[in-house]
PDB file of N, H, CA, C and O in Angstrom:
ATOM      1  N   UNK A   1     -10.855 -11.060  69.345  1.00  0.00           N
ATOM      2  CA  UNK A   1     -12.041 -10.396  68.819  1.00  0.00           C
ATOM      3  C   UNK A   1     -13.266 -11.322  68.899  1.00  0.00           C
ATOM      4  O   UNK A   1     -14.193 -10.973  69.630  1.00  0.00           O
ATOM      5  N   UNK A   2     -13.353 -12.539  68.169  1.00  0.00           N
ATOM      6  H   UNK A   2     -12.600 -12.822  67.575  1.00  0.00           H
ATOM      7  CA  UNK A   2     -14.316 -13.531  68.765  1.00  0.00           C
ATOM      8  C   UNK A   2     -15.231 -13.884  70.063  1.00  0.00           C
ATOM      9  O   UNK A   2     -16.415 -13.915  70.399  1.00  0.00           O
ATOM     10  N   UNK A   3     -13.681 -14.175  70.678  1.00  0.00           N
ATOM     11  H   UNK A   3     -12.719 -14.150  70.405  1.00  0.00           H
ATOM     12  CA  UNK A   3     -13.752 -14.056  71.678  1.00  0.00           C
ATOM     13  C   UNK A   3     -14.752 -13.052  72.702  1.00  0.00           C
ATOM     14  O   UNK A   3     -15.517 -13.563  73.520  1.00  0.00           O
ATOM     15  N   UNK A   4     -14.636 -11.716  72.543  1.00  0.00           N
ATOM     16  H   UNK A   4     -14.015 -11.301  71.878  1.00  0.00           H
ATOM     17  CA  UNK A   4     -15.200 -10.463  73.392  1.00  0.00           C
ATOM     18  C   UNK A   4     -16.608 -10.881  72.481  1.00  0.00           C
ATOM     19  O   UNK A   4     -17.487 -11.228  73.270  1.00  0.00           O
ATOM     20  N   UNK A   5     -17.141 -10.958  70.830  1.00  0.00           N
ATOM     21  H   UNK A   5     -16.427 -10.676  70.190  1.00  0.00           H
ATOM     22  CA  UNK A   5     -17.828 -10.635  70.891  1.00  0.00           C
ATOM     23  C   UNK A   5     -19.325 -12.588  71.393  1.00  0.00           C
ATOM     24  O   UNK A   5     -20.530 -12.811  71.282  1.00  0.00           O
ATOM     25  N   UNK A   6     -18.355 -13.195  71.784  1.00  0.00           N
ATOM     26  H   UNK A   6     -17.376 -13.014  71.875  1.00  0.00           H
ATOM     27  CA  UNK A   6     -19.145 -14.014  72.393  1.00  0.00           C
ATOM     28  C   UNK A   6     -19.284 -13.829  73.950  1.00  0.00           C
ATOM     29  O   UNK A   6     -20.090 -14.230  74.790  1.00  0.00           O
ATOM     30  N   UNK A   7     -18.346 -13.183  73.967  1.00  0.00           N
ATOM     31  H   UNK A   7     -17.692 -12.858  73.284  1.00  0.00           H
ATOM     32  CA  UNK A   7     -19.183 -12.635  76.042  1.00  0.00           C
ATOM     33  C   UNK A   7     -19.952 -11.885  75.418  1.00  0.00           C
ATOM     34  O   UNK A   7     -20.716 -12.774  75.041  1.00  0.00           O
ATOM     35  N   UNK A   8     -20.427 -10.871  74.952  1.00  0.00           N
ATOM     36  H   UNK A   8     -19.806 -10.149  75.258  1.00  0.00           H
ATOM     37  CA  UNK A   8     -21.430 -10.300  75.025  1.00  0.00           C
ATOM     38  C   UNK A   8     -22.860 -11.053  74.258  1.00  0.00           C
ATOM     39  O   UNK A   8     -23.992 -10.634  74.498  1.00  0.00           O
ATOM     40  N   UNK A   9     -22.640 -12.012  73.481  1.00  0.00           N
ATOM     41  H   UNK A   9     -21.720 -12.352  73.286  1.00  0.00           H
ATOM     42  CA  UNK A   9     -23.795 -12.503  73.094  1.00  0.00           C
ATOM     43  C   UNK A   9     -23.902 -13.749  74.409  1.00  0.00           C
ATOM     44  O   UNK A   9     -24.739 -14.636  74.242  1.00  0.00           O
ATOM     45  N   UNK A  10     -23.355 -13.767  75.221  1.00  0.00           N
ATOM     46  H   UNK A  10     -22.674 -13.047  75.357  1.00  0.00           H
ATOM     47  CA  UNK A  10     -23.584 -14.875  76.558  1.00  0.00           C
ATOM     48  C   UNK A  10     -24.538 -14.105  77.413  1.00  0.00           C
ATOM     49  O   UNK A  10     -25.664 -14.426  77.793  1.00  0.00           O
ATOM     50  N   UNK A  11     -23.657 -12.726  77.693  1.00  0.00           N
ATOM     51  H   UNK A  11     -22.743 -12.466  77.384  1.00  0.00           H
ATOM     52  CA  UNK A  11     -24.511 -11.889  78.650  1.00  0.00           C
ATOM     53  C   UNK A  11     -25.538 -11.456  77.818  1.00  0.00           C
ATOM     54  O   UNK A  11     -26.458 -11.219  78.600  1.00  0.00           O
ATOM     55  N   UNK A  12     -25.958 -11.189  76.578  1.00  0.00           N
ATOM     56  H   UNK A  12     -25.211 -11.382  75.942  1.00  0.00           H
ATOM     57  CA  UNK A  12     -27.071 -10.835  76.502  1.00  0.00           C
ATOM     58  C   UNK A  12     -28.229 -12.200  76.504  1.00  0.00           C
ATOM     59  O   UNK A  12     -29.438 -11.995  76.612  1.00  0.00           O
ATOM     60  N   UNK A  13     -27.730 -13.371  76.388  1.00  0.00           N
ATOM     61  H   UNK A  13     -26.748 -13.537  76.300  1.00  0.00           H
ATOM     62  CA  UNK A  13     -28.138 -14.336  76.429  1.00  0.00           C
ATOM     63  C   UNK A  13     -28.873 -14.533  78.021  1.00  0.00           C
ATOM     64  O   UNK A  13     -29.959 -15.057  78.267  1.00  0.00           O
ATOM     65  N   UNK A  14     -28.161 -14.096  78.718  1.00  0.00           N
ATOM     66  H   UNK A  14     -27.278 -13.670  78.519  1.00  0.00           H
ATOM     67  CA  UNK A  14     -28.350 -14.374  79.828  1.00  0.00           C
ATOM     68  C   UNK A  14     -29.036 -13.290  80.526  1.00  0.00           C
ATOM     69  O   UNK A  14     -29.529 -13.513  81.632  1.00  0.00           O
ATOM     70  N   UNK A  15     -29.111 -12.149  79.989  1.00  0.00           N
ATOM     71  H   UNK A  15     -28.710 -11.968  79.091  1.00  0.00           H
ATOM     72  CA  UNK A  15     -30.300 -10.948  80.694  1.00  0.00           C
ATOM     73  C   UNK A  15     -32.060 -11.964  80.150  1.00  0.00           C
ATOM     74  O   UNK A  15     -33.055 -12.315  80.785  1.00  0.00           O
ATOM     75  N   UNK A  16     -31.709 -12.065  78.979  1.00  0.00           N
ATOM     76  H   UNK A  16     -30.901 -11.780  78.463  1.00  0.00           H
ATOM     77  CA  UNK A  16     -32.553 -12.434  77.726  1.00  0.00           C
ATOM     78  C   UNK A  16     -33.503 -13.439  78.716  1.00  0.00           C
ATOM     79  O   UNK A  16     -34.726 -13.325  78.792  1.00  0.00           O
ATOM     80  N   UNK A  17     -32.539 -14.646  79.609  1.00  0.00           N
ATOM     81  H   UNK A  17     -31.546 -14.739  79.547  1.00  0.00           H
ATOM     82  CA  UNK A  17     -32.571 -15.480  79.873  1.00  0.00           C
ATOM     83  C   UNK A  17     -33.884 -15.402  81.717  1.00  0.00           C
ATOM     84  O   UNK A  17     -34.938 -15.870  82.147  1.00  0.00           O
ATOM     85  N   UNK A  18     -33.014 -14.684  82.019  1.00  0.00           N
ATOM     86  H   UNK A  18     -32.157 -14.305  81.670  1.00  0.00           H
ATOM     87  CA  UNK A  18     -34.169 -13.997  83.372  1.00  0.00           C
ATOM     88  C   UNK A  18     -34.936 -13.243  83.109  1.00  0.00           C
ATOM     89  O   UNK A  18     -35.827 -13.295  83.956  1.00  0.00           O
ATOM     90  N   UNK A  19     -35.259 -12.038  81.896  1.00  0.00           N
ATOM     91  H   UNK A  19     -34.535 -11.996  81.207  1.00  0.00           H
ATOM     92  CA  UNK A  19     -36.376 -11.149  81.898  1.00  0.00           C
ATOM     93  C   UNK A  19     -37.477 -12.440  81.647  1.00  0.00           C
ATOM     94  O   UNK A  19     -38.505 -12.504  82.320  1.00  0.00           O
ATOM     95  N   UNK A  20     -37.112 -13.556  80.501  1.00  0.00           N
ATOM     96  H   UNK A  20     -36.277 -13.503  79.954  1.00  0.00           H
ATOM     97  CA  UNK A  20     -37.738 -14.660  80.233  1.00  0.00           C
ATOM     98  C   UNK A  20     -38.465 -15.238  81.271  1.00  0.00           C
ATOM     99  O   UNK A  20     -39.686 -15.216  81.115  1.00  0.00           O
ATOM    100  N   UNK A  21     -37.967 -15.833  82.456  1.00  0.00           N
ATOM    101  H   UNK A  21     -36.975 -15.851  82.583  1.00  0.00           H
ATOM    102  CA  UNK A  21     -38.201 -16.687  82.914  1.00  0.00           C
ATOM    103  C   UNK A  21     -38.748 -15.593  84.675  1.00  0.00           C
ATOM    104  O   UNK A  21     -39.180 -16.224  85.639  1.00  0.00           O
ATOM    105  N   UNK A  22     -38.612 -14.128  84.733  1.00  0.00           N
ATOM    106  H   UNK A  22     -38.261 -13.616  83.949  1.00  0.00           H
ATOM    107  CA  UNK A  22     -38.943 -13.721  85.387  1.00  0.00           C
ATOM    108  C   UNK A  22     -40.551 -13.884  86.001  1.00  0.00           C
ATOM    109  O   UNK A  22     -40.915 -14.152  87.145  1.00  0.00           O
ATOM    110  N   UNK A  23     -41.258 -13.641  84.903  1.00  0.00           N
ATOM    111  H   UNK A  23     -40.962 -13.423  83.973  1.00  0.00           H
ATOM    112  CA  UNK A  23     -42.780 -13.717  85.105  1.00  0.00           C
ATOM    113  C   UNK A  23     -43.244 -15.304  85.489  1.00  0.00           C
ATOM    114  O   UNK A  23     -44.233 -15.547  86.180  1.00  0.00           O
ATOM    115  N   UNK A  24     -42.334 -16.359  84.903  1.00  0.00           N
ATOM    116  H   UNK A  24     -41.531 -16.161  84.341  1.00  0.00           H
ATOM    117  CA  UNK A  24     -43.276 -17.337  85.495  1.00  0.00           C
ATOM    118  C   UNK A  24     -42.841 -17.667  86.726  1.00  0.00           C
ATOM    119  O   UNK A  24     -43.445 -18.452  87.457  1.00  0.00           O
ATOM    120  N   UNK A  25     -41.586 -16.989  87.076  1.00  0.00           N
ATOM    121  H   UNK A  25     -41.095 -16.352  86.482  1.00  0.00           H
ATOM    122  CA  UNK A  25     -41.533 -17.484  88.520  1.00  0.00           C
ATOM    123  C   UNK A  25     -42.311 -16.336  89.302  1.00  0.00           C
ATOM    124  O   UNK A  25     -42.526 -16.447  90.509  1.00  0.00           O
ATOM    125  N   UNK A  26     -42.623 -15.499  88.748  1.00  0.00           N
ATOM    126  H   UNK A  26     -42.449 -15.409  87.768  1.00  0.00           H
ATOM    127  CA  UNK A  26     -44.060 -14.677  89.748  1.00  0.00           C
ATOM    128  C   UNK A  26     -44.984 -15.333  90.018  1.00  0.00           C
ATOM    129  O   UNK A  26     -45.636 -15.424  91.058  1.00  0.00           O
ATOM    130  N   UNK A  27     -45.083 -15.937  88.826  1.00  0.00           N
ATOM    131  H   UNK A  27     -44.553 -15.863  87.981  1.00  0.00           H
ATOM    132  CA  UNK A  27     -46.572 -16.135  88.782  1.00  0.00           C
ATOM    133  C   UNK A  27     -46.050 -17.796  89.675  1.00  0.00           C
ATOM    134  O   UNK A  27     -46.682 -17.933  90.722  1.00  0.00           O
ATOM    135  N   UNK A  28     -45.059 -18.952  89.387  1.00  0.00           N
ATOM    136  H   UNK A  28     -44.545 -18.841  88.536  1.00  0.00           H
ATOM    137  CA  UNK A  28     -45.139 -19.683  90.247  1.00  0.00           C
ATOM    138  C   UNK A  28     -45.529 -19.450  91.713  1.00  0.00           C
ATOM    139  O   UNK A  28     -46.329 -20.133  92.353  1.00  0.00           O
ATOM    140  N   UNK A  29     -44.482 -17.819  92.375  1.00  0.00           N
ATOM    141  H   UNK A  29     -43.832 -17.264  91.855  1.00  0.00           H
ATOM    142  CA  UNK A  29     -44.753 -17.561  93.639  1.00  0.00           C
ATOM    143  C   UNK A  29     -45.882 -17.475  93.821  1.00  0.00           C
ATOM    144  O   UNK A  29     -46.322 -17.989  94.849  1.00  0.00           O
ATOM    145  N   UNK A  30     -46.698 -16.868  93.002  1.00  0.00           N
ATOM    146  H   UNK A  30     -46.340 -16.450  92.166  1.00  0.00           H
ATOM    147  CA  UNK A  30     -48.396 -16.684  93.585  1.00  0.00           C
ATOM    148  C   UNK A  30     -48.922 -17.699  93.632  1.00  0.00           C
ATOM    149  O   UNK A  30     -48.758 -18.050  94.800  1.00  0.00           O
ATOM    150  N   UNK A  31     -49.443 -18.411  93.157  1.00  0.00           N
ATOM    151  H   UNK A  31     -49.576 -18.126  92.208  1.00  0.00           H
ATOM    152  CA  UNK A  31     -49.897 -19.845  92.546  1.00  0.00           C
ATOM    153  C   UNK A  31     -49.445 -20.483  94.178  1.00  0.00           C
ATOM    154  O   UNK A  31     -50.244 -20.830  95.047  1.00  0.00           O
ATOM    155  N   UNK A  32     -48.106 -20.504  94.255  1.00  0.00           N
ATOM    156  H   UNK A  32     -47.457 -20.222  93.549  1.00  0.00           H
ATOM    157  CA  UNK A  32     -47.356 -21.399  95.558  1.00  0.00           C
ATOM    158  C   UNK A  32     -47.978 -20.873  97.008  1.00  0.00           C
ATOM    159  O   UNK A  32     -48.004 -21.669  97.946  1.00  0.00           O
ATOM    160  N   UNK A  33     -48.473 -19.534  97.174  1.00  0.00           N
ATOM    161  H   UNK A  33     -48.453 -18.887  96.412  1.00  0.00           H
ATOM    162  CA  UNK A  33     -48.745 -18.887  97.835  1.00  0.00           C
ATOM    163  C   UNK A  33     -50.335 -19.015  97.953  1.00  0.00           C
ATOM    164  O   UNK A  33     -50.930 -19.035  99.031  1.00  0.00           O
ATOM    165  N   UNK A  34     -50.734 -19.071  97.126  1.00  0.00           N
ATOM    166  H   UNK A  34     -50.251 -19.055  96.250  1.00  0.00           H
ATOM    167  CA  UNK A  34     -52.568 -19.575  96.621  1.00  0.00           C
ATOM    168  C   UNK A  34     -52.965 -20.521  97.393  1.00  0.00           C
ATOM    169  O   UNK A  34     -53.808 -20.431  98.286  1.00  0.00           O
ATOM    170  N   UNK A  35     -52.169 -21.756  96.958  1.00  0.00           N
ATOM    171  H   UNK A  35     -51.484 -21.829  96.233  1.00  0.00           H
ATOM    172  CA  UNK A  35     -52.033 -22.916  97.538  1.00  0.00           C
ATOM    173  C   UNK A  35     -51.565 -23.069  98.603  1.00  0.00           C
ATOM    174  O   UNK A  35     -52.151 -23.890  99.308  1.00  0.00           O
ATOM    175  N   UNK A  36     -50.331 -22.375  99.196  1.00  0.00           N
ATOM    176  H   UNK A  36     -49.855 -21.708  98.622  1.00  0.00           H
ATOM    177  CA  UNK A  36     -50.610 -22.331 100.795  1.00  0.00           C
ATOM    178  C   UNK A  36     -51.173 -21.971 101.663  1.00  0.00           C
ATOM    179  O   UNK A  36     -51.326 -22.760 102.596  1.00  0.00           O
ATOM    180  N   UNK A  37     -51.742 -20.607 101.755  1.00  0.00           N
ATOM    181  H   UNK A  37     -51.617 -19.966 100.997  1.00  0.00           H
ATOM    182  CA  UNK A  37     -52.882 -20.065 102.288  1.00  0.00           C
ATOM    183  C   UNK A  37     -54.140 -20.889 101.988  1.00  0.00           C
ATOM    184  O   UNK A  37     -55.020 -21.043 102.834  1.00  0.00           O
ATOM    185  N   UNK A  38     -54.182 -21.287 101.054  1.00  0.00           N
ATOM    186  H   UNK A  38     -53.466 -21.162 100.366  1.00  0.00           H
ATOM    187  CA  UNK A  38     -55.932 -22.751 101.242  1.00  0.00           C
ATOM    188  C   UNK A  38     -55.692 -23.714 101.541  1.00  0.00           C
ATOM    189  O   UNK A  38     -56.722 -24.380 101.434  1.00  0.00           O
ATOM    190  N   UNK A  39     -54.746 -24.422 101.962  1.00  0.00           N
ATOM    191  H   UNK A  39     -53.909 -23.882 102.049  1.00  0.00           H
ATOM    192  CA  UNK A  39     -54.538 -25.417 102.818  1.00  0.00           C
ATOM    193  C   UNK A  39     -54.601 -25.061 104.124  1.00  0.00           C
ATOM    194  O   UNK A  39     -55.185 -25.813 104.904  1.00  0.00           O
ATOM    195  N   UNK A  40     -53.843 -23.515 104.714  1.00  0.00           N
ATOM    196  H   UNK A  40     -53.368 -22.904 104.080  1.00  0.00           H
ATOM    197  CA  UNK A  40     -54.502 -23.292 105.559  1.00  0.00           C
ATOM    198  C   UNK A  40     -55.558 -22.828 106.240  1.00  0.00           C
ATOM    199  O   UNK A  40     -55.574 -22.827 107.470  1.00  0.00           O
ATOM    200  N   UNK A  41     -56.793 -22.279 105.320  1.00  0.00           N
ATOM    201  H   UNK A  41     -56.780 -22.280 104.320  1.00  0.00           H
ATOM    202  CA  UNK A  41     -57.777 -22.190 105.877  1.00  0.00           C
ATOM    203  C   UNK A  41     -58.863 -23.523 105.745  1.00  0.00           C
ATOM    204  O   UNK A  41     -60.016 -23.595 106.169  1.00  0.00           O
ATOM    205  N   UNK A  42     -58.172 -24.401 105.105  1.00  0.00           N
ATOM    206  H   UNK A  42     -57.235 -24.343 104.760  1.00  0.00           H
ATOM    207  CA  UNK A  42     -58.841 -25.711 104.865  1.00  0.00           C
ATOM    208  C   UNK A  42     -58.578 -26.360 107.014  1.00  0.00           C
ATOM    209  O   UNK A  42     -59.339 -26.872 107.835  1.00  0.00           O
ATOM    210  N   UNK A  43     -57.418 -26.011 107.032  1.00  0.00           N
ATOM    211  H   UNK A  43     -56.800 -25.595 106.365  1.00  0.00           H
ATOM    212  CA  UNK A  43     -56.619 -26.724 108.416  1.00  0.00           C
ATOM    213  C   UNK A  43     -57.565 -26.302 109.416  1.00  0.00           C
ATOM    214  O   UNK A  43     -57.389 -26.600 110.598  1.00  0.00           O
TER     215      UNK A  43
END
């Protein structure tokens, strides 16, 4: 019983865990993307 109900506080841990961390890796991609495209019109 423990047991089951700590998989589910893992997996919710872990949805919890990427909706979290979803947006800043957007926003890293853009940012990364910002910065590559002006280096190349700097080139």
């Amino acid at each position: 019983m423990l047991r089951a109900i700590a998989d589910v506080l893992r997996s919710i841990g872990g949805a919890l865990a990427t909706v979290v961390t979803l947006p800043f890796r957007a926003v890293a991609r853009l940012l990364g993307g910002v910065s590559h495209s002006a280096h190349r019109r700097r080139v």
